[in-house]
Backbone bond lengths (Angstrom), bond angles and torsions (degrees), N, CA, C in turn:
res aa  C-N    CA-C-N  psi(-1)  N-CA   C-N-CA  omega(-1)  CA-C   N-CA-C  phi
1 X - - - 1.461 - - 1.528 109.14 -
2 X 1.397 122.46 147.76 1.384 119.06 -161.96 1.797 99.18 -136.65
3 X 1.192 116.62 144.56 1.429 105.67 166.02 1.307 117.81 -120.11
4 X 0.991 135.09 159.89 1.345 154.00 138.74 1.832 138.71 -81.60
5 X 1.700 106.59 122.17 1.083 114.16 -168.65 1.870 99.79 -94.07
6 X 1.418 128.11 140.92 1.095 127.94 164.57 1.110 110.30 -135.55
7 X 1.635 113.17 151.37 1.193 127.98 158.61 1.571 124.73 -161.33
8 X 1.189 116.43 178.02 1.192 101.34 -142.88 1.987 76.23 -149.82
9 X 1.668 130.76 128.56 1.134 142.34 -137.86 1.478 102.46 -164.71
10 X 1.544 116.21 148.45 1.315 124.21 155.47 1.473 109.81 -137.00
11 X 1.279 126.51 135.85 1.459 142.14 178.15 1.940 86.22 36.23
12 X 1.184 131.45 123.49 1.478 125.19 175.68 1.424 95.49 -177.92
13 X 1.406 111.16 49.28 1.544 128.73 162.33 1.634 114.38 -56.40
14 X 1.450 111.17 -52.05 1.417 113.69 -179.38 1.653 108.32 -66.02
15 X 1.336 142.50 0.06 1.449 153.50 -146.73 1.318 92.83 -120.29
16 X 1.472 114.86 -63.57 1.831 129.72 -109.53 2.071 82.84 -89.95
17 X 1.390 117.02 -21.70 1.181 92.79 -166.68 1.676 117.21 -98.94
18 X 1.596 101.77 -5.43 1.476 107.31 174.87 1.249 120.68 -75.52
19 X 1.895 94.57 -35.63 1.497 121.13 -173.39 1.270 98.96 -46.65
20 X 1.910 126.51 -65.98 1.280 129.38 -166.44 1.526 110.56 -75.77
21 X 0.896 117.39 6.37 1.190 108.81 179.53 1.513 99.96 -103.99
22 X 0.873 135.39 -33.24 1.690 153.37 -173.96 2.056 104.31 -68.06
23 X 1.172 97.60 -61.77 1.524 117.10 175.84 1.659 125.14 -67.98
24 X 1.473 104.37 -42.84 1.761 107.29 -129.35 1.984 88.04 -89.21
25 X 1.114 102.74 -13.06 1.622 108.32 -174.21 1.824 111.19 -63.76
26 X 1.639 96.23 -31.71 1.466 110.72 -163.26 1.759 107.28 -92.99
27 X 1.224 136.91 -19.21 1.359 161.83 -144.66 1.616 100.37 -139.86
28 X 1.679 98.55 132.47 1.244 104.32 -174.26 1.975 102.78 -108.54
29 X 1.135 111.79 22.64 2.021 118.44 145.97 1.259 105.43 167.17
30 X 1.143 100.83 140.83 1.605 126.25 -178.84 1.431 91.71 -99.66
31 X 1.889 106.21 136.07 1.151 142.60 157.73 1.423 113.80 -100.85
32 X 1.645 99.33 103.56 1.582 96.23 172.60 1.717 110.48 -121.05
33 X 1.588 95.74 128.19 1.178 95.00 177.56 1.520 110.73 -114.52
34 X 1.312 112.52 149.09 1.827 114.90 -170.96 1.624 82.53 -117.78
35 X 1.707 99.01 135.65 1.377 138.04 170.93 1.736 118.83 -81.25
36 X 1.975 102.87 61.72 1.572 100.71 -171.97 1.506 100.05 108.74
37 X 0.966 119.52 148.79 1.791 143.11 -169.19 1.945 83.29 -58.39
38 X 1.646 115.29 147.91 0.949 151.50 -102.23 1.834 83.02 -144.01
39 X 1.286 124.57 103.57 1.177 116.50 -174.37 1.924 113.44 -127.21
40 X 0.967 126.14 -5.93 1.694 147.56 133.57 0.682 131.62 -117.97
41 X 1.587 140.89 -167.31 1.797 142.56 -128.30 0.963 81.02 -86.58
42 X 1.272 159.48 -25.38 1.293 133.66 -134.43 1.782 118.37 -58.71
43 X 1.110 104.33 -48.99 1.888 111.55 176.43 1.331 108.28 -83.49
44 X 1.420 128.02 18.47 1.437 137.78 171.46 1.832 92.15 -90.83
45 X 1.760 94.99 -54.41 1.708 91.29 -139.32 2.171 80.24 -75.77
46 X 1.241 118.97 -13.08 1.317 125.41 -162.43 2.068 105.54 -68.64
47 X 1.346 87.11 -55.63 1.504 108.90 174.19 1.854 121.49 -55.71
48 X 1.658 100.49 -32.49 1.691 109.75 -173.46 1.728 104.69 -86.28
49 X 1.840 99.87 -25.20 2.070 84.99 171.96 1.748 103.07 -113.27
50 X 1.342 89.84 39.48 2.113 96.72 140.80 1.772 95.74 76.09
51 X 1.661 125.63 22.46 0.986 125.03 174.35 1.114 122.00 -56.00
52 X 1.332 126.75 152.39 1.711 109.66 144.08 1.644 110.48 -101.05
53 X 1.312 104.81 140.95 1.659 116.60 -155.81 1.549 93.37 -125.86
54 X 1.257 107.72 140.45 1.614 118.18 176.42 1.539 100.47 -150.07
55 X 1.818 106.95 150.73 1.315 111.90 176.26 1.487 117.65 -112.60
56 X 1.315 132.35 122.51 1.205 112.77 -172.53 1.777 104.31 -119.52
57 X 1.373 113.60 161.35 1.402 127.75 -162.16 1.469 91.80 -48.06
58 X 1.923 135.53 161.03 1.315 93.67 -174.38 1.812 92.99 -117.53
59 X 1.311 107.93 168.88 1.445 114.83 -149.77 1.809 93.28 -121.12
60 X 1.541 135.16 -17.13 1.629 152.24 -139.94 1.781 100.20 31.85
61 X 1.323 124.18 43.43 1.429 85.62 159.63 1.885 74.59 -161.77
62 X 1.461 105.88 156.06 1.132 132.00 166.56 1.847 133.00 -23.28
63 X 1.807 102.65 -75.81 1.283 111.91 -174.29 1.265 124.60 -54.36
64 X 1.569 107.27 -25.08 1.603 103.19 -179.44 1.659 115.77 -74.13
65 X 0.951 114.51 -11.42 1.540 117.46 -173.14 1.956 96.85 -88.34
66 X 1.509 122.76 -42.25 1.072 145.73 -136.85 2.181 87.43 -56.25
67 X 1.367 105.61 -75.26 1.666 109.26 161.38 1.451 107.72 -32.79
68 X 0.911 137.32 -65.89 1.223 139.94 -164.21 1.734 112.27 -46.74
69 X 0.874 107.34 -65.07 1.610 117.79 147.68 1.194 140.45 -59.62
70 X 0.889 113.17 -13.79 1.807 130.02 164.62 1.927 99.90 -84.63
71 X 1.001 114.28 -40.24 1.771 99.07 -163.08 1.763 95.52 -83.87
72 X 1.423 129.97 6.60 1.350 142.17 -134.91 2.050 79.26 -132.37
73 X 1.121 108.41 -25.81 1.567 83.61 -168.18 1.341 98.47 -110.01
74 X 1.672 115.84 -172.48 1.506 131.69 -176.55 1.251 125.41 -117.50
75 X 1.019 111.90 11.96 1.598 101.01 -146.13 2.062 90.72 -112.35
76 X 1.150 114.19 159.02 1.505 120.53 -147.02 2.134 79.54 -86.75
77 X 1.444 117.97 -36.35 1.347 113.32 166.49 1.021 119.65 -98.61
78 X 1.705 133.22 171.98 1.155 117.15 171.57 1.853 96.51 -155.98
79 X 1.614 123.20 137.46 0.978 153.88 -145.89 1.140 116.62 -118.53
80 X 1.066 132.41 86.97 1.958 130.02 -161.72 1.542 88.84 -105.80
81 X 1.435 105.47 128.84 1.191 118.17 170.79 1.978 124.18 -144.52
82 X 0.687 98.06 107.81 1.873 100.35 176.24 1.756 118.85 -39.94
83 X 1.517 117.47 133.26 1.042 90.75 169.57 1.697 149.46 -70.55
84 X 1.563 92.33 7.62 1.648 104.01 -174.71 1.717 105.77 -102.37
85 X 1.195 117.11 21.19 1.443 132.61 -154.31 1.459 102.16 -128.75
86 X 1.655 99.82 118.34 2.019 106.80 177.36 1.540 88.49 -101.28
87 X 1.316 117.29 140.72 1.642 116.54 159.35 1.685 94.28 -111.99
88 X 1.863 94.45 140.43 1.242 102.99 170.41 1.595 134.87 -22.76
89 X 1.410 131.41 129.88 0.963 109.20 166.68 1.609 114.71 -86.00
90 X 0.979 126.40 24.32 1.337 130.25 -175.94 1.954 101.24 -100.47
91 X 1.243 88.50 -21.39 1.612 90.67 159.82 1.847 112.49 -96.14
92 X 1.564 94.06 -62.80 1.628 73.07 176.43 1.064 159.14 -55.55
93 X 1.283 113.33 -23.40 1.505 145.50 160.57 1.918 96.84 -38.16
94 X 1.218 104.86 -58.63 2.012 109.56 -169.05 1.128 106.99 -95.15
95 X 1.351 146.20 -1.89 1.600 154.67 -179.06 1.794 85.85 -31.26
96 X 1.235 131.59 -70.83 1.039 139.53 177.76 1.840 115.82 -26.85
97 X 0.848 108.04 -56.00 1.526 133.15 -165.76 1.863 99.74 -95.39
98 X 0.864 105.87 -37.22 1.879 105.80 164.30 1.316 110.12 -62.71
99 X 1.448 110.71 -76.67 1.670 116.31 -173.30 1.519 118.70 -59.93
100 X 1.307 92.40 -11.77 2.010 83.33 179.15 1.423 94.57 -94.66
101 X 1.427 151.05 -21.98 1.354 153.62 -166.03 1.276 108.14 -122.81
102 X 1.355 118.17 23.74 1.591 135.50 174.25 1.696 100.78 -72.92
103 X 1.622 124.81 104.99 1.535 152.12 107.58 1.458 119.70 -15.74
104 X 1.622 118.18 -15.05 1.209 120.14 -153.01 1.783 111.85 -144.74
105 X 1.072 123.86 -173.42 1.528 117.59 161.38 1.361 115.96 -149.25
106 X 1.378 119.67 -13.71 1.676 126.20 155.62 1.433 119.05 -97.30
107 X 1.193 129.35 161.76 1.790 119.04 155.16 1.708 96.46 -148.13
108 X 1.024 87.91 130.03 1.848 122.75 177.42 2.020 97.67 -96.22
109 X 2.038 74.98 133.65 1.302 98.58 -168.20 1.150 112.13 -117.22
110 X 1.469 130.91 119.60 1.663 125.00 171.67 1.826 100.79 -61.20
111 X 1.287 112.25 137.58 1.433 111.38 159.50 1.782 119.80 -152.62
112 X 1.195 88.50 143.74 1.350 104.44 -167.26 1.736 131.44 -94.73
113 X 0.819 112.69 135.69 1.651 104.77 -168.30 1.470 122.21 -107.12
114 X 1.584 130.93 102.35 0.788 118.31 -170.07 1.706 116.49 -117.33
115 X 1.745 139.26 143.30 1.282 160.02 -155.07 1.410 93.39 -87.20
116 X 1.276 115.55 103.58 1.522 115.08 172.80 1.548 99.68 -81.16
117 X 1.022 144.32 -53.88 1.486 160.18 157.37 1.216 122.40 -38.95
118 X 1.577 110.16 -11.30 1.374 108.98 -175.59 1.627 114.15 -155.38
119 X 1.286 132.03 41.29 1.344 141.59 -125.09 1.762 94.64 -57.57
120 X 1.539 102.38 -43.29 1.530 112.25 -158.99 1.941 98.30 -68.91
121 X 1.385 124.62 10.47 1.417 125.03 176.26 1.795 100.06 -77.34
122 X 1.028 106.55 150.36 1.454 106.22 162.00 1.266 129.57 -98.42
123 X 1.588 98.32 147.91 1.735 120.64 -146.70 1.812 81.28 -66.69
124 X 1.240 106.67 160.53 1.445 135.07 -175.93 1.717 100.39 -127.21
125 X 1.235 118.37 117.83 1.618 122.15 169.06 1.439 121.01 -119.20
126 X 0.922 153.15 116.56 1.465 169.65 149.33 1.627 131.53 -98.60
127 X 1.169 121.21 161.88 1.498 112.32 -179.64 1.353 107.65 -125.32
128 X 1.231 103.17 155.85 1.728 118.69 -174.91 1.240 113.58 -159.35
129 X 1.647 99.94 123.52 1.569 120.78 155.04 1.302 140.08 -62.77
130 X 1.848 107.35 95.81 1.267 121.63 -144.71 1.242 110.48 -114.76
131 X 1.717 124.12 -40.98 1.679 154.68 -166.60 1.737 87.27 -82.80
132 X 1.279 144.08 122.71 1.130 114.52 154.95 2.232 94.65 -149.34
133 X 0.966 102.84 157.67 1.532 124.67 -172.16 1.663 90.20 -76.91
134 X 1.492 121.18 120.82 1.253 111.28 165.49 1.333 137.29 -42.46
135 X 1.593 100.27 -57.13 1.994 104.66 -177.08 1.962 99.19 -74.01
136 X 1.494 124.23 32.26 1.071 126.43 166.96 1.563 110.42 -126.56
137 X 1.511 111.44 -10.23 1.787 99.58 -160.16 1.809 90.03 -76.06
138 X 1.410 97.62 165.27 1.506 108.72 166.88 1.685 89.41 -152.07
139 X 1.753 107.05 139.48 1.549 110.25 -153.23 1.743 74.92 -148.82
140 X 1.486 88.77 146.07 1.642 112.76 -157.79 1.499 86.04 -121.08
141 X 1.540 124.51 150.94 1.587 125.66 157.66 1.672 102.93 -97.16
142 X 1.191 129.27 12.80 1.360 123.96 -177.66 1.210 94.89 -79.42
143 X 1.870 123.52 164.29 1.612 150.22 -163.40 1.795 73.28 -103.97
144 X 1.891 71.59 148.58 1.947 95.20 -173.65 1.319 126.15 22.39
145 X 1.121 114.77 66.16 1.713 122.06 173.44 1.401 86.76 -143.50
146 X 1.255 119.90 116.86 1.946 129.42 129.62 1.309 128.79 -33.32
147 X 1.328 105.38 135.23 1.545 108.55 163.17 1.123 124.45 -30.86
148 X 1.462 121.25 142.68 1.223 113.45 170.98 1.938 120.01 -116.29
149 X 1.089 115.83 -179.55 1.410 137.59 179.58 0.826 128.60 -127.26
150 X 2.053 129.72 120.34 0.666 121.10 -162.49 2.324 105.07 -109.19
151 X 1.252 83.70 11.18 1.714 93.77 179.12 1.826 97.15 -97.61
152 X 1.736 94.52 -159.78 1.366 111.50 146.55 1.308 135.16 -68.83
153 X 1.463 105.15 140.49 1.654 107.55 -170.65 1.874 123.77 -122.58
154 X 1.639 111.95 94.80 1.455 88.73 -179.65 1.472 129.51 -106.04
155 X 1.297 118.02 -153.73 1.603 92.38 -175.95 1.652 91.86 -122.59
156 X 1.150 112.35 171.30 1.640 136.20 -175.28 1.765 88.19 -100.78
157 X 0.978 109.23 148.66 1.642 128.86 171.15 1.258 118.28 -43.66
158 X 1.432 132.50 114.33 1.846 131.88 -165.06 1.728 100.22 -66.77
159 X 1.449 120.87 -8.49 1.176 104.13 170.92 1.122 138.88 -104.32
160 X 1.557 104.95 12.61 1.808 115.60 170.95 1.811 93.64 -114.95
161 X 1.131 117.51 70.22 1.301 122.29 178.89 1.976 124.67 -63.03
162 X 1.232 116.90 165.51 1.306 100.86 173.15 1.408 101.39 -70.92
163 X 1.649 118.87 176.41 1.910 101.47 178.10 1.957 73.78 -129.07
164 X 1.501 120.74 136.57 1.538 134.43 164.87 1.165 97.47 -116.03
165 X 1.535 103.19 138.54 1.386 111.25 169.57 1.753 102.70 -136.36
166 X 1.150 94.64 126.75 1.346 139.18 -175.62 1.701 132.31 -62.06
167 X 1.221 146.28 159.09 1.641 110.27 139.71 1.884 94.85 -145.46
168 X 1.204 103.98 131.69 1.067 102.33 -174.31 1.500 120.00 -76.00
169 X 1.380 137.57 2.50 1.361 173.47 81.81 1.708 96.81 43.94
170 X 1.533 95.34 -54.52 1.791 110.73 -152.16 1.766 106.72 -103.89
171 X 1.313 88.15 10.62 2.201 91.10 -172.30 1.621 96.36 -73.54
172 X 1.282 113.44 -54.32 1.376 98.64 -176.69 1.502 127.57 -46.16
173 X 1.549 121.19 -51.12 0.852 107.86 -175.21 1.662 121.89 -75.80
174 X 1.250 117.65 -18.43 1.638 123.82 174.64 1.287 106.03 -75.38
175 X 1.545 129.48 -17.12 1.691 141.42 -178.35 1.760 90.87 -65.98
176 X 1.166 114.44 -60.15 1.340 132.74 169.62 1.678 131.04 -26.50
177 X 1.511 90.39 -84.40 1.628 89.38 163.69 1.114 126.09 -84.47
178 X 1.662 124.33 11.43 1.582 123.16 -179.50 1.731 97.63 -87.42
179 X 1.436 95.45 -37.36 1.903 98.34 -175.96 1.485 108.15 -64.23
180 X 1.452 132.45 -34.84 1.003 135.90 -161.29 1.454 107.23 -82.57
181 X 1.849 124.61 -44.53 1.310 116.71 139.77 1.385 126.02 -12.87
182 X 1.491 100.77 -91.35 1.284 116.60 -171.27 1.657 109.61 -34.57
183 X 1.208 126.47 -61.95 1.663 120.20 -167.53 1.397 92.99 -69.28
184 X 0.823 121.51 -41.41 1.609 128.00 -174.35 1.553 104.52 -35.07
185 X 1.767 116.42 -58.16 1.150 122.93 162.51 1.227 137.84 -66.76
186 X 1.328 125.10 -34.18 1.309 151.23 127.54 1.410 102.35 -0.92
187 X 1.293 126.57 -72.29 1.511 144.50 -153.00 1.776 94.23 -77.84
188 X 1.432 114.91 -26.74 1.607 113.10 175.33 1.392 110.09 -79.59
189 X 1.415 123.87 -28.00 1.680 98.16 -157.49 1.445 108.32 -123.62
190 X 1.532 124.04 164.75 1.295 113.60 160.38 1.406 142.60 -75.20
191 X 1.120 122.30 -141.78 1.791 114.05 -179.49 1.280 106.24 -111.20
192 X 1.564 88.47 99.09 1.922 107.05 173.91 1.176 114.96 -150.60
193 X 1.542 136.43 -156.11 1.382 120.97 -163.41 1.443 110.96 -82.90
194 X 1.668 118.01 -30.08 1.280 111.56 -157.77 1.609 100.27 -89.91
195 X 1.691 116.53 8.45 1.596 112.90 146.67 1.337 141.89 -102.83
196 X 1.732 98.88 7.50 1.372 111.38 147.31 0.590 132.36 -116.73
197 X 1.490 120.40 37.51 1.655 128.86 163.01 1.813 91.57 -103.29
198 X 1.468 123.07 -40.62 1.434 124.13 -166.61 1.988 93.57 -56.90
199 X 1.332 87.03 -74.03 1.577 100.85 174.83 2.017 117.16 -35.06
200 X 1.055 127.94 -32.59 1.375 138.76 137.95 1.269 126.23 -40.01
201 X 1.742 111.39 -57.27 1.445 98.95 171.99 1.856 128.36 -79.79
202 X 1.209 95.32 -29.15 1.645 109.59 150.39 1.631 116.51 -20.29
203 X 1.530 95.46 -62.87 1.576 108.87 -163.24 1.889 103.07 -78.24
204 X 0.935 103.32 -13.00 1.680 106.03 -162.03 1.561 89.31 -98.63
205 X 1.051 138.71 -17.41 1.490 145.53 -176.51 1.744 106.73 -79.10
206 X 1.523 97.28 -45.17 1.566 106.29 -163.20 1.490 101.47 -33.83
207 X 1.606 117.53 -61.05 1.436 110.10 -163.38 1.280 137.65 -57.34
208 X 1.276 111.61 -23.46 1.554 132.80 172.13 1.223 99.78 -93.81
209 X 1.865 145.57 -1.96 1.287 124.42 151.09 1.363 102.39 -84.81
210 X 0.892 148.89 -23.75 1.351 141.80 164.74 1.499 127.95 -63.53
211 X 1.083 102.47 -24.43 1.362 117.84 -179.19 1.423 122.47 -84.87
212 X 1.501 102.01 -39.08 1.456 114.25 176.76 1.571 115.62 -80.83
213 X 1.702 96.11 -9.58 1.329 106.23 -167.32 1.711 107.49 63.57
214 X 1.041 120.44 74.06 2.042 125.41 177.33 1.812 97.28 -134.95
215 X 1.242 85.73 137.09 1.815 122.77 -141.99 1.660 75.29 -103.51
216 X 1.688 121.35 109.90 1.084 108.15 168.36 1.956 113.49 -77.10
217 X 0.955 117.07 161.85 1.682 106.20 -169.83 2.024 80.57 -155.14
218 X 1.497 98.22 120.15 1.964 115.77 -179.86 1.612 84.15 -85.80
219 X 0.867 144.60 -4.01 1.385 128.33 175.02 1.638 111.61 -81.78
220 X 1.214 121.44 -24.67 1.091 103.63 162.11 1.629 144.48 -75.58
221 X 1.181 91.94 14.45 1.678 123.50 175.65 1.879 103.77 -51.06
222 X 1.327 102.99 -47.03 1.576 136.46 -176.49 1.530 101.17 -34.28
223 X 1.635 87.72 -45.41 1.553 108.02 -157.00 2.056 117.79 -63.17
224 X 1.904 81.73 -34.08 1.269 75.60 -154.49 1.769 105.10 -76.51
């Protein structure tokens, strides 16, 4: 059984070389995909630990690339991971010894978010479906939605969590092009669930656009 590491990155030179060094030992190939033409090391340092690197048109947000890189790899699992994102080694270390004695075909991950820029911010925790069995993944191009599963799904222990690190420096501008996404998609679909989940994340944004003080502007719709 073989797995596959993916991810999906824009300019994340200062990331990309701890990341592989952290990951790439445990995973037999990393899928890296860059979000838009390639503007630091990043597909330098991607290419020197034996990646396979792809560029795709760029979209500013994650999930749409996420498929794209998944139908691109081999491995019987496959592992989506961010480059600002450590996964336990208490998982990686046994990836081997999990997937061959896998009961399951997803595994749900507690992960934690921590303010490098701002230590005294408070930690943010959530879970995400990251571990998943190929002839089981089901992968969405919608903004902030996880992979999905189409088997059984369990969770890994809340105390070997993913560790995210953050900078609170950069909210404004991702407040920005995440909203402009979002209506962007918004403006495609009708009234069903996956526009009240958009319309959800909308609302969960408001407070930190207010906070940061960020000037929503529909003209950047143009953009996307």
């Amino acid at each position: 059984m073989t797995i596959s590491l993916v991810t999906v990155v824009h300019n994340e030179e200062a990331q990309m070389e701890s990341f592989l060094k952290w990951h790439r030992p445990w995973v037999d190939e990393v899928i890296v995909v860059h979000d838009g033409p390639c503007e630091d090391a990043t597909r330098e340092i991607a290419l020197a630990q034996q990646c396979q690197y792809y560029e795709a048109l760029y979209e500013g947000y994650c999930e749409s690339h996420r498929g794209w890189g998944a139908v691109r790899s081999h491995g019987h699992w496959v592992l989506f991971a961010d480059a600002d994102e450590r996964f336990p080694l208490q998982f990686l270390q046994f990836t081997r010894e999990i997937e061959k004695n896998a009961a399951f075909e997803g595994l749900l991950f507690h992960r934690t978010t921590f303010w490098e820029d701002a230590p005294e911010r408070p930690v943010v925790n959530d879970v995400q479906l990251r571990f998943i069995r190929r002839d089981a993944l089901k992968l969405s191009t919608m903004i902030h939605t996880s992979p999905g599963c189409t088997g059984k799904v369990v969770s890994f222990p809340e105390t070997f969590p993913i560790v995210h690190t953050n900078w609170v420096a950069t909210i404004p501008e991702k407040l920005v092009r995440y909203r402009r996404v979002i209506e962007h998609q918004l403006a495609q679909l009708p009234d069903n669930s996956e526009r009240t989940h958009l319309e959800q994340c909308l609302r969960e944004m408001e407070p930190d656009e207010q906070f940061f003080g960020v000037v929503r502007d529909s003209s950047l719709l143009d953009a996307v």
